[in-house]
Each structure stands twice: as structure tokens, then as C-alpha cells.
N, C-alpha and C positions, 0 to 999 in steps of 0.2 A: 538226152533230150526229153522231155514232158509233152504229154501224150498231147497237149493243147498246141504244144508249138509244131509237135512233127504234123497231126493234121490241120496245122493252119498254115502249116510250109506247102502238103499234098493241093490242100485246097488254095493258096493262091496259084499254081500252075495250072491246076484246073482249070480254074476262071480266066486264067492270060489266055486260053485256047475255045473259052468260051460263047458259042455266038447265041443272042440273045435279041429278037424280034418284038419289042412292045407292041401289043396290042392298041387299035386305036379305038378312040372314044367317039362317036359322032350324034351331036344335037340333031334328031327331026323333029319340027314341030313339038319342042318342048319336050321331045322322050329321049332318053340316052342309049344308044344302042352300042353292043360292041360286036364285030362279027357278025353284021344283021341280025342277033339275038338281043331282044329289049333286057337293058339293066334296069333304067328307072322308067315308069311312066309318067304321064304327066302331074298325076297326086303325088309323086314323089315315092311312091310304093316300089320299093326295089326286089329283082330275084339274084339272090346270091352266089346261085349257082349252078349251072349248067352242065351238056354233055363236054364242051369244051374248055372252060373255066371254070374260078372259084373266084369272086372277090373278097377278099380279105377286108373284113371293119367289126371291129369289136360287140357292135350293133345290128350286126348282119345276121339273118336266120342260117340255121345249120349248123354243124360242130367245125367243120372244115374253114369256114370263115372266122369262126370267133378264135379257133385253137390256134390260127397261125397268125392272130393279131400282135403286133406289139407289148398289146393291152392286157393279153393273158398272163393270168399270172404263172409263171416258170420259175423257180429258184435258181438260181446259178449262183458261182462265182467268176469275176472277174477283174482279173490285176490283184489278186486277194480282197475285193471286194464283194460282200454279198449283195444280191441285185433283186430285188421280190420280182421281177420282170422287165422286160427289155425295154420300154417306155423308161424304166426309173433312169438307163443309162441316156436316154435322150433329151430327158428333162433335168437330170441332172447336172450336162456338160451348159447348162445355163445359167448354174452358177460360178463365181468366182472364187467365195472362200470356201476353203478343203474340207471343214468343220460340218457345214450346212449341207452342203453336194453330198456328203455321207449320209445325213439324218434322211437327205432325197432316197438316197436309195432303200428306203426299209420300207416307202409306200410302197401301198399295190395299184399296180396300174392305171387304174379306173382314177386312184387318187393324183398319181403323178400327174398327171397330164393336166389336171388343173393346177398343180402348184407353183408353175415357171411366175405366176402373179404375182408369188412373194415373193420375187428375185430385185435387187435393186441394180441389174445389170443386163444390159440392152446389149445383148449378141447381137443383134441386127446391125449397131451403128458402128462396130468392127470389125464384122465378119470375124470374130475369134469364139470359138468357144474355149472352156475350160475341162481339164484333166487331171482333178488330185494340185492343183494351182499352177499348173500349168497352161499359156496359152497357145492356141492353137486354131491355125486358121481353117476357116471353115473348108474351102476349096481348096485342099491341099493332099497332096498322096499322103501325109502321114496321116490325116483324117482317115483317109479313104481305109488304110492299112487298120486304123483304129477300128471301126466298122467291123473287114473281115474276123476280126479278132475280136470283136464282143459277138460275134454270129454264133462261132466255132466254140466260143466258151461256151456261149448257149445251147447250143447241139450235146456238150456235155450231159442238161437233164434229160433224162430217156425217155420223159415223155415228148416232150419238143420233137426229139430226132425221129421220133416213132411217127408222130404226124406228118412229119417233113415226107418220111418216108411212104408213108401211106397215100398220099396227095399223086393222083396218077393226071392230074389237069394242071393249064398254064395260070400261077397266081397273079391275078390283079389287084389292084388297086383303086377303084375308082374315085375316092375321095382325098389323094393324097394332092398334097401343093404340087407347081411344076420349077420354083423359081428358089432355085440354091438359097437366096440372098433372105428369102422366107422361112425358111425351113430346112433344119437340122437335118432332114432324110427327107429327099422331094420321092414324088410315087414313082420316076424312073429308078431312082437308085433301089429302094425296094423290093421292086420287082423283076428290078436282075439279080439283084441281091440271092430273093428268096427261093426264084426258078432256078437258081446256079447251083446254092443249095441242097434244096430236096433232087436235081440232077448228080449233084456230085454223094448224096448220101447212097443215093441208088445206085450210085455204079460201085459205090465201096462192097454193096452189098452184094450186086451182082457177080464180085471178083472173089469176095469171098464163098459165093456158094459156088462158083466153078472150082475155086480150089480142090471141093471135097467129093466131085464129081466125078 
């Protein structure tokens, strides 16, 4: 078994026993608050990070919001695909032909995210995305398993897993969509995703230093 699949087998049992409390979001008077600590004010001036949070946005001040965006750039491989970062794999299941969804993956993040433009292919009005020409519904466990499985690949580069692991607060999302039917990765899926995560890297970690204890 490949080190990718034995811990992306560890890691789905993990997350089947995982319980996972989103944070909520609430409008006062025009300012966003989460946990009664203000995210955004009303100029739109955001704080990224707290005693009890991080929000994750590529644009966010701090190392801890930008390193655990999507948008960063992280090398990996995945399915024997090279990925310049995790973005390339979400704007790439946007296309259809195998050819093009390749060339996607060699942008850097910052670049993918605007390219789904050139796509002459409307996920939205099939709910399918695309996988190497395959299709695939969007709402569907084998999406979902897809997901686990580009995370874990990605935990492969060391810096990724390093930050994951460093991250001692709950990640949010404040700018993410809520509605599947939108968006490739709504900000719940994310941010169970990512808290499940940097939780399951830490307890790998934590077992191995009792080992030698």
C-alpha cells in the first residue's frame, strides 16, 4: 500500500468520528462578527486573526491565513498529476477536455482562479464536474472521497503539513460561498475539511512522540 493511500484510509476513519462545530458569522450593523470578535468592520477592514481563530483568504494579513489558502502555492502530486497548488485542482475539475484541465494545473494559484473564464463548460448547469474526462457529480460521495484524497496528497509537501500542524486555532473561512450548486468547495466543506486536518496531523504527531517516550 502507498504511503498516500494508507494515510488517506487513517484519515477517512478519522474524520467518520469527527465532530466538527462551524463557527457562525453575524451582521451588526454592517460589521461581521464571529464569536463576538469583529472580522470585518464597516470599511470593510478585516482582522485575520485572533486568540481563537484564523481566517483563511489569500488576501488576508499574516502568514497563517495566506499559508493555509488554497491559493498558496504548494507543489504536490496528484493521481500522477503535478498541481502548482490546490486552487489549480478546483479550477481545473471545470474543465471538460483532459488536454486543457492539464495545462490548468501548471498555473499558480493566484493565476487559476481566474482561468475557469476560458472554460466553454458551465458546471453549474450539470452539477458535474470533470476528472482527467471523467464525469462527476458534484454532490456526490465519490466527489467528497475525491476532495479527501487531493487534501492528503497535499499534506505530502512538508511545508503544507508543517503549517497544518502549526495552526493551534479553529480555521475559518469567511469569504467562502454557502450553496453547493455555486461552488466547487462551499466554506462549510473547507472548513471541516481543514480543522479535521491539521486535528488528524496533530494527533499523528502526538502518537508518534509518545511512542518514543
Amino acid at each position: 500500500m502507498s504511503k498516500i493511500k494508507k494515510e488517506l484510509k487513517e484519515f477517512l476513519t478519522y474524520k467518520n468520528n469527527y465532530k466538527f462545530i462551524q463557527k457562525e458569522l453575524i451582521d451588526i450593523d454592517d460589521c461581521i462578527y464571529c464569536e463576538n470578535e469583529l472580522l470585518k468592520d464597516k470599511d470593510g477592514n478585516k482582522i485575520s486573526e485572533t486568540e481563537n481563530w484564523i481566517d483563511v483568504g489569500y488576501r488576508n494579513r499574516g502568514d497563517f491565513p495566506q499559508m493555509l489558502s488554497n491559493l498558496f502555492p504548494y507543489n504536490f502530486k496528484f493521481r500522477g498529476k503535478k498541481l502548482a497548488s490546490i486552487e489549480n485542482f478546483f479550477q481545473g475539475i471545470k474543465f471538460k477536455d483532459k488536454k486543457t484541465q492539464n495545462h490548468v494545473f501548471t498555473y499558480y494559484g493566484t493565476q487559476a482562479v481566474h482561468i475557469k473564464a476560458a472554460s466553454n463548460y458551465d458546471w453549474k448547469e450539470t452539477g458535474e464536474i470533470y476528472w482527467q474526462g471523467k464525469a462527476i457529480k458534484r454532490e456526490s460521495k465519490e466527489y467528497e472521497l475525491l476532495i479527501d484524497e487531493l487534501y492528503i496528497s497535499a499534506i505530502q509537501n512538508p511545508l503544507y503539513r508543517n503549517i497544518l500542524s502549526n495552526c493551534d486555532k479553529q480555521i475559518i473561512h469567511s469569504i467562502g460561498e454557502n450553496d453547493k450548486k455555486e461552488t466547487t468547495f462551499t466554506r462549510y466543506e473547507f472548513e471541516f475539511e481543514l480543522n479535521c486536518l491539521k486535528d488528524f496531523i496533530q494527533s499523528k504527531n502526538k502518537k508518534e512522540v509518545e511512542k518514543y517516550e
